[in-house]
Each structure stands twice: as C-alpha cells, then as structure tokens.
C-alpha positions as CSV (number, residue, x, y, z in Angstrom):
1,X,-69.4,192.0,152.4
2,X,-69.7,191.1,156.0
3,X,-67.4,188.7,157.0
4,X,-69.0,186.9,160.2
5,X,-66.1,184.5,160.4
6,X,-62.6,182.7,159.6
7,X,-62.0,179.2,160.3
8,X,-58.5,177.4,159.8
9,X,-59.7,173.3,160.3
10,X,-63.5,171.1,159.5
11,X,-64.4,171.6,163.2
12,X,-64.2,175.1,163.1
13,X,-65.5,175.8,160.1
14,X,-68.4,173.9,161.4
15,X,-68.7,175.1,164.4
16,X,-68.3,178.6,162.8
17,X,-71.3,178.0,159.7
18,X,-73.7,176.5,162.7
19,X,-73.6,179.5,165.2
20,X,-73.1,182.6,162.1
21,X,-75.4,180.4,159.2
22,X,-73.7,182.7,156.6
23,X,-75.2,182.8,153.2
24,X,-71.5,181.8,152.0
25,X,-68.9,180.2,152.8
26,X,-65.7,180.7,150.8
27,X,-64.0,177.2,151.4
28,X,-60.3,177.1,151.0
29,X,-59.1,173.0,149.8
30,X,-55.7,174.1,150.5
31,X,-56.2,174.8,153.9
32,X,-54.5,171.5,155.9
33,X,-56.8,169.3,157.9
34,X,-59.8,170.8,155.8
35,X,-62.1,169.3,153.2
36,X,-64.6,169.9,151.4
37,X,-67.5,167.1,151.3
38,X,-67.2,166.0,154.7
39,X,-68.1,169.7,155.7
40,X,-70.9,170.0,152.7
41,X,-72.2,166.6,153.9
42,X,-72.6,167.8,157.6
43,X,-74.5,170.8,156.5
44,X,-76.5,168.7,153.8
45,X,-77.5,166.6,157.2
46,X,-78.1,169.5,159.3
47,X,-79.8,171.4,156.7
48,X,-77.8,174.6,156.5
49,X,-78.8,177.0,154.1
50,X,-75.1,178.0,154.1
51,X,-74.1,178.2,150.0
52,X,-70.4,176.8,149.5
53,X,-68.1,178.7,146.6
54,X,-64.7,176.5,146.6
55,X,-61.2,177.9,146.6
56,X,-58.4,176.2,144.8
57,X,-54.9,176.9,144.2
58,X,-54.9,174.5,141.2
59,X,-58.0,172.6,140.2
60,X,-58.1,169.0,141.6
61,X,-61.0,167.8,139.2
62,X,-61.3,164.6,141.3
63,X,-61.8,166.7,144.7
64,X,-64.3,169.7,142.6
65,X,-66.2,167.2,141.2
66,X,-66.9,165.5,144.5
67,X,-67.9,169.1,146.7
68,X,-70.3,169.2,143.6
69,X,-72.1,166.0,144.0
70,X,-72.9,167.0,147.7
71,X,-74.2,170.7,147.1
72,X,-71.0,173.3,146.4
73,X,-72.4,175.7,143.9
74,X,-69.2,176.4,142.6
75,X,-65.6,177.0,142.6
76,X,-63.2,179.7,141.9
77,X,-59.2,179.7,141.5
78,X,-56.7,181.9,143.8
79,X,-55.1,183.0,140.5
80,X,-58.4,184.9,140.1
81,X,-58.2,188.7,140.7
82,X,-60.3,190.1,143.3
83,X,-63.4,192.1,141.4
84,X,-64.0,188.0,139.9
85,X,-63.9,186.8,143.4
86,X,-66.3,189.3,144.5
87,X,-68.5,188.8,141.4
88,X,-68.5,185.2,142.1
89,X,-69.6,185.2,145.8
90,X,-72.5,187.4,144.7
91,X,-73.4,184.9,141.9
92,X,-73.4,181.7,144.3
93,X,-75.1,183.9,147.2
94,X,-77.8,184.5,144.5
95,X,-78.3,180.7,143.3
96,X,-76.0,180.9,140.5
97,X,-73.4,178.0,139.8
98,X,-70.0,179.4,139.2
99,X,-67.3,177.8,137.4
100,X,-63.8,178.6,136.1
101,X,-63.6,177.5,132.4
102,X,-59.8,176.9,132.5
103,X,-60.9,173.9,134.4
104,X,-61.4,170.9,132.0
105,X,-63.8,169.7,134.4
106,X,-66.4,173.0,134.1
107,X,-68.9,171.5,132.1
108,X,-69.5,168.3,134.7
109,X,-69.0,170.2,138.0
110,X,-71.5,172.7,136.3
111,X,-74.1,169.9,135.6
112,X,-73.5,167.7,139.3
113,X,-73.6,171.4,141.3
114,X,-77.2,172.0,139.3
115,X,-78.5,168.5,140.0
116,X,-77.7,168.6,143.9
117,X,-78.9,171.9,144.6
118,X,-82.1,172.2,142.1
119,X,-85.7,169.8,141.4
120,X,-85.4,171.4,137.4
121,X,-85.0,168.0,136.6
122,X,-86.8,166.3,133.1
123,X,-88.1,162.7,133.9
124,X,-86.2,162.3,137.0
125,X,-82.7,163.2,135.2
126,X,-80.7,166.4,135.3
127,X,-82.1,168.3,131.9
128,X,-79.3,167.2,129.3
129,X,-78.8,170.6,127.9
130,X,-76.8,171.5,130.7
131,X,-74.2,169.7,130.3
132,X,-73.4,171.1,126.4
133,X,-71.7,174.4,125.8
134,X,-72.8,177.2,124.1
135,X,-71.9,176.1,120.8
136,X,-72.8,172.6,121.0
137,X,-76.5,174.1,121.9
138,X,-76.0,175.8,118.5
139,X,-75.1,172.6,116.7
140,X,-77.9,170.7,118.2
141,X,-80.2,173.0,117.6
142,X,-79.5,173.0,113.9
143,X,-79.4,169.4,113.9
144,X,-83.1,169.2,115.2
145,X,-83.6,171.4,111.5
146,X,-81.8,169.0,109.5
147,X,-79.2,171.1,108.8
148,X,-75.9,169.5,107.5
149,X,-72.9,169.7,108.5
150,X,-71.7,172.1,105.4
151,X,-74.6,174.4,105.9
152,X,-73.6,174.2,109.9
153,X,-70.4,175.0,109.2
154,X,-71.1,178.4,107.2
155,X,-73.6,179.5,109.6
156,X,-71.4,179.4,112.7
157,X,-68.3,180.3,110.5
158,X,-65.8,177.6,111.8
159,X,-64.5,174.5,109.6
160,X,-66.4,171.3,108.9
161,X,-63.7,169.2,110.5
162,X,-64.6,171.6,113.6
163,X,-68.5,171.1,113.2
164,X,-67.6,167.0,113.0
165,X,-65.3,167.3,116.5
166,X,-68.5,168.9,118.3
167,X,-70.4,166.5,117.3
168,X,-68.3,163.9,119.1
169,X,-68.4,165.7,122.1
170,X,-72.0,166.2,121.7
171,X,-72.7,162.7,121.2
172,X,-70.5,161.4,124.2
173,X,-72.5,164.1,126.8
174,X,-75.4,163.3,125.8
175,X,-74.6,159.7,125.8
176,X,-75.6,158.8,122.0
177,X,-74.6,157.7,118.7
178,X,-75.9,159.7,116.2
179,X,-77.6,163.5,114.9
180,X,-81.2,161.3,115.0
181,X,-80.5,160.6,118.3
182,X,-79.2,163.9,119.1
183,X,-82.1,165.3,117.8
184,X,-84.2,163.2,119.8
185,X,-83.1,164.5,123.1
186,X,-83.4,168.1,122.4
187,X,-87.2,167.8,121.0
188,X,-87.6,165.4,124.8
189,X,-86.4,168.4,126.5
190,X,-88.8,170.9,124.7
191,X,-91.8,169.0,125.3
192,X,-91.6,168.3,129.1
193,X,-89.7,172.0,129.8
194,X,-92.4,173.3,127.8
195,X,-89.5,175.3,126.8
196,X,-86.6,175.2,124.8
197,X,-84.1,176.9,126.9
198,X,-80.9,177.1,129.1
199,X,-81.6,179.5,132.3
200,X,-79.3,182.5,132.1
201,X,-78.7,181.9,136.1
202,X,-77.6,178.6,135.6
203,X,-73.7,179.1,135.0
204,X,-71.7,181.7,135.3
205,X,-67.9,181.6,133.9
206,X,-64.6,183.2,134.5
C-alpha cells in the first residue's frame, strides 16, 4: 500500500481525500472531532470516487449503520489483526462490502452499504436475498421445494427447533408471515435476476 495521507479531524480528512482522491480511505470513528457521514456526505456531493472502510474500537451499530446509508463499503474492528486489515482494504478497494460478523448489525450494514453504492436493485428495492445469511438462503431455498421442516432439518443436520428459529428470522427480514410467502419472494427474485443467486463479491466477513 501507498499511503498518500494521514488526517487527525473532518477538515483535514477532507481536504486531504480532495487534493490525493485515494481509492481508500481507512476512517477512524474514534478519532475526536471526526465523523463519519458528514465526511461520506461531502464526498457523496462532490462525487469522490474515494471508497470508505470504517475503523472502530467497538462497534456503535447506530453510528455503522448510518456511514452505510451514505456509501461506506464497510467496516472493520481495531481488535483485528493486521493480514485481516490488509485483506479488507483490498476487498473494499475492489468493490467488495466488508463486514465483521461479531457485529450483530453485519447483516443490515451489509444490505444499506450494497443499496447506496450499487443499481443491482429488483423493482426499485435492494434484492431481498441480501439481507439473509448463508443458511437462511439454504432454508429458503428448500422451502421454494416444499420441503418440511423435518426433511430440512436432516438435510442441513441441525435440530428442528433450530430449522423453526431461522424461519423467524427469515420471515422478519424478509418482512413476511409465512414459508408461502417466503417462497414467494425467492421465485420474484429469480425471475427479474434472471438468476437465482447471491454475488460472491458482495460480502466479505471476518
């Protein structure tokens, strides 16, 4: 890495992106006098192509979740040894969101950070599949085949009781009440991706 640049407020961090337009900027939230989405805003506004990779001591959901909405492509803790770090600024530099999965928020800043910073977008709305994890894809996916929950169950090996807990959180991303439903979305998804799939490049975890 080339590092063009250190800044230790908003105004020079700004200053510093505008004159060097690095293709990232590793932003530091525990820096005093700094923040995150007034910066991301000023470069949404002048159009930087700058990508932003947040640093965090400890994860303030409320303050990730908010440099997502306004374009940061992903965050990364301190805690985080320096071969992750690395890998991570080479994943944002080459349009990948990156997210920490201790972070109870991953899946969300995962879906905003996709929906401000890509057009893959299904009827105007960020493509719901997104937002599940791997094995909630799994479930749905065998729900679309009618598949019960006992038969789920043996063919991902885990408990029915754990099969009946996804499907909550399955329902409550995709913002519906039942496997019909559930179902429903998925096939939507097919039709106008032409595709049933969830890019490889989209998230990348630590």
């Amino acid at each position: 890495f080339l590092v063009v640049g250190e800044a230790a407020n908003d105004v020079e961090t700004m200053n510093l992106v505008e004159q060097t337009k690095p293709d990232v900027l590793l932003l530091d939230l525990n820096i005093p006098k700094l923040e995150a989405v007034p910066i991301l805003l000023a470069m949404k506004e002048q159009n930087l192509p700058t990508k932003v990779l947040i640093l965090s001591l400890a994860p303030d959901e409320s303050q990730l979740l908010n440099s997502a909405r306004v374009g940061a492509r992903g965050y990364i803790l301190k805690s985080t040894s320096s071969e992750t770090l690395a890998e991570a600024i080479r994943g944002v530099f080459r349009g990948r969101i990156w997210v920490d999965r201790s972070a109870s928020c991953a899946d969300a800043f995962a879906m905003m950070a996709h929906q401000a910073n890509t057009s893959n977008e299904i009827g105007g709305e960020i493509n719901p599949l997104y937002i599940l994890s791997k094995r909630e894809r799994e479930l749905v996916h065998l729900i679309a085949r009618g598949v019960g929950n006992g038969e789920i169950a043996k063919q991902l090996f885990i408990s029915e009781k754990t099969v009946k807990a996804h499907l909550t959180h399955i329902f409550d991303k995709l913002n519906v009440k039942n496997r019909t439903q559930a179902a429903l979305v998925l096939m939507q998804a097919r039709l106008r991706n032409g595709q049933d799939y969830y890019p490889a490049n989209l998230l990348s975890s630590v």
